[in-house]
C-alpha positions in Angstrom: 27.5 10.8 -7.5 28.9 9.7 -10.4 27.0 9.2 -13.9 27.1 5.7 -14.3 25.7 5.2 -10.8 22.7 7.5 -10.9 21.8 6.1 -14.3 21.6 2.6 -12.9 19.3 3.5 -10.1 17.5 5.6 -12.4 16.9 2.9 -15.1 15.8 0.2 -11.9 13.5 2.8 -10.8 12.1 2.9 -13.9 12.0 -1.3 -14.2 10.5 -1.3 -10.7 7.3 1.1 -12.1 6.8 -0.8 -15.2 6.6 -3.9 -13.3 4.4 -2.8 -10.5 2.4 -0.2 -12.4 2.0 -2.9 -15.3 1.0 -5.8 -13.2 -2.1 -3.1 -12.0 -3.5 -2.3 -15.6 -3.0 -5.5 -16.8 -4.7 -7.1 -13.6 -7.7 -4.1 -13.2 -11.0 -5.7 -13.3 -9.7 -9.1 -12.9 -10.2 -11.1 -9.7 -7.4 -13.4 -9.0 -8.5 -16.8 -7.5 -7.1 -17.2 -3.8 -4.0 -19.3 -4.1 -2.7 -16.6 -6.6 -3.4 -14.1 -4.0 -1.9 -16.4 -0.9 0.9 -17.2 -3.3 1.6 -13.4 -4.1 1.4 -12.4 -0.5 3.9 -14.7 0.7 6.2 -14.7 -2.2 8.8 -11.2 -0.4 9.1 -13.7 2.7 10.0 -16.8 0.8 12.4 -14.5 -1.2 13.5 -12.7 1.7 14.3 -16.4 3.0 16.6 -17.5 0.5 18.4 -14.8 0.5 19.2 -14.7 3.8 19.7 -18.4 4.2 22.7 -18.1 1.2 24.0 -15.4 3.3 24.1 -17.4 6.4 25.2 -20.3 5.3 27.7 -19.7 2.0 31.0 -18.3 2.7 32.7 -17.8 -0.6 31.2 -20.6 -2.4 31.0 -23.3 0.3 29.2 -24.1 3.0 29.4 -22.4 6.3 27.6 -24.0 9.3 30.1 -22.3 12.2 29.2 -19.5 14.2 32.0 -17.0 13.3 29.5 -14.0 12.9 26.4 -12.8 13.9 23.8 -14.2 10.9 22.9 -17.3 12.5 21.3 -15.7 15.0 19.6 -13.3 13.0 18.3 -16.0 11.1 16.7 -17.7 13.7 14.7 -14.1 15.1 14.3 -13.5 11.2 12.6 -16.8 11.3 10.6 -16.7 14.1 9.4 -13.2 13.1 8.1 -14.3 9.8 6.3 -17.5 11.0 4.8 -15.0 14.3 3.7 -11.7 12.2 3.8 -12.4 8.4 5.3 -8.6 8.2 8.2 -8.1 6.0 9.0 -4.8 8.4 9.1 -6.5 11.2 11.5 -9.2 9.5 13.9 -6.8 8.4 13.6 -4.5 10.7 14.2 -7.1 13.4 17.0 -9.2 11.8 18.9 -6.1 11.0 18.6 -4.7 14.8 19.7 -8.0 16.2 22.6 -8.2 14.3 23.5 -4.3 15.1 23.2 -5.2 18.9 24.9 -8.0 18.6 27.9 -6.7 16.4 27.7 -3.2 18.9 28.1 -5.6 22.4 31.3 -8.1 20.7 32.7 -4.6 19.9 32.7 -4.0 24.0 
């Protein structure tokens, strides 16, 4: 692997313990109120949502709505599985499996 590559997942590594381990001191012995912690629990899926809807629906830099590959569907199990079990696993996991079958049965 070459230098430049490990140091880069070494330094986010590093930026994604700050972050996570920071937000935990800084937050210890604090309650938050209970839109913060609604907001905080849904705020991967939102994410997870707009990226996935820019990769559905922007083909180098303009808008795609035709059916030339297999996102579109994803999106809509990807959808459904968020709005049924509020699991980011099960989103990912889901989206990603549809799309494999889906690419595996067009190669047939």
């Amino acid at each position: 692997m070459p230098d430049d590559i490990l140091a880069v997942i070494v330094a986010t590594s590093a930026a994604t313990f700050a972050i996570r381990y920071g937000a935990v001191v800084l937050l210890r012995g604090h309650d938050l109120s209970p839109s913060l912690k609604k907001f905080l629990r849904n705020l991967p899926l939102a994410i997870l949502t707009a990226l996935i809807l820019q990769w559905t629906f922007v083909k180098n830099g303009r808008l795609h709505w035709g059916m030339s590959d297999f996102y579109l569907p994803g999106l809509v199990v990807v959808f459904g599985l968020a709005v049924f079990t509020r699991s980011l696993t099960a989103v990912v996991l889901g989206g990603v499996a549809l799309v494999a079958l889906l690419t595996l049965l067009e190669a047939r």
